[in-house]
PAMAR-306056 format. One line per field, with one value per residue (C-alpha): x, y, z. Coordinates in steps of 0.1 Angstrom, whole numbers, plus 2048, in hexadecimal, padded with zeros to 3 digits. Each point is the difference from the previous one (the first is absolute). Layout:
residues N
xx: (X|...);
yy: (Y|...);
zz: (Z|...);
This chain:
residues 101
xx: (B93|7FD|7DD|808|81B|7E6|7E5|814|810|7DB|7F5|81F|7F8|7DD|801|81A|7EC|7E9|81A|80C|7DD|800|81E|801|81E|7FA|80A|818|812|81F|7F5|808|7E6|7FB|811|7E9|7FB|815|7EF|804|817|7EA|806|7FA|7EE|7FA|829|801|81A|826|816|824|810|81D|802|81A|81B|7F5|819|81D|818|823|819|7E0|7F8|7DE|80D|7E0|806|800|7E2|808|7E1|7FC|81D|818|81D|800|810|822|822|81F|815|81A|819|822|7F9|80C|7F2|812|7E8|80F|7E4|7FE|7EF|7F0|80E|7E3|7E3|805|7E2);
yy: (848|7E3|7FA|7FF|7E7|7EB|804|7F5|7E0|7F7|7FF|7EF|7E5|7FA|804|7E5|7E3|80A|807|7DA|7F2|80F|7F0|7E3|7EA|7ED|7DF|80E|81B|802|7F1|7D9|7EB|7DD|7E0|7E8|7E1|7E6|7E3|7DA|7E6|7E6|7DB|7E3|7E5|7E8|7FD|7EA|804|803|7E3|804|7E1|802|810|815|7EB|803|81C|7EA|808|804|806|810|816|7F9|803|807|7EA|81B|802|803|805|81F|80D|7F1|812|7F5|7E0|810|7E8|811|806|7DF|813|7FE|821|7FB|817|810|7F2|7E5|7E2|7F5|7DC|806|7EE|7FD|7F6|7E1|7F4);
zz: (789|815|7F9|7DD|809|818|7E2|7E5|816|808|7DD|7F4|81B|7F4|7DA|800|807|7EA|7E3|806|7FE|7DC|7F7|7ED|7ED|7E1|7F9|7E5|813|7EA|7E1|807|7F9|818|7F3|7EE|816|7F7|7F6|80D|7F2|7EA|813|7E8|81A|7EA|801|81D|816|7FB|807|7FB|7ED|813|821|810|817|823|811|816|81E|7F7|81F|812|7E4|7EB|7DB|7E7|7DC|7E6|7EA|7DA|7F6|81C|7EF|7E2|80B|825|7F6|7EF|801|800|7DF|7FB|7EF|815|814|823|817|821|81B|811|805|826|80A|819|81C|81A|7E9|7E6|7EA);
C-alpha cells in the first residue's frame, strides 16, 4: 500500500509541471474585451499662445495670513455677497484687536 502511495505521489509530482506547461490563458478570459486606446487631444498651434486680458491680483499678507483674490471666472459662485434684507444673524462680530489693516 505504501508503494502505491510513494507511486502515485511521484507521478503527481512529475505530471504537474508538465500539465502547467500545457496551460495557457487567453487574452479574453471572462469575456471582456481590452479598452480601445484613447486617442490624443487635437492642439490648434497656429493659436498662438494664451494671454489673459486681465490677470488675477497677486495673492497679499493679511495679519500674517496669505489671502488668494477669488477668481470669478474659476468659479461664478465663489464671489457670493450676503442677502441685505434686515436678517440679523446670532454671531457676534469681533475686531480683531492685535492685527489692524
Amino acid at each position: 500500500m505504501r508503494r502505491m502511495f510513494v507511486a502515485l505521489v511521484i507521478a503527481l509530482i512529475v505530471a504537474a509541471p508538465v500539465a502547467a506547461q500545457n496551460f495557457t490563458l487567453k487574452a479574453d478570459l471572462f469575456g471582456q474585451k481590452a479598452p480601445a486606446a484613447p486617442k490624443p487631444p487635437v492642439v490648434d498651434w497656429s493659436s498662438g499662445t494664451a494671454t489673459a486680458p486681465n490677470p488675477p491680483a497677486p495673492p497679499k499678507v493679511v495679519c500674517g495670513m496669505t489671502v488668494v483674490p477669488a477668481d470669478p471666472k474659476v468659479d461664478p459662485k465663489m464671489r457670493v455677497a450676503p442677502p441685505n434684507d434686515g436678517v440679523k444673524y446670532a454671531l457676534k462680530v469681533v475686531p480683531p484687536t492685535v492685527c489692524k489693516p
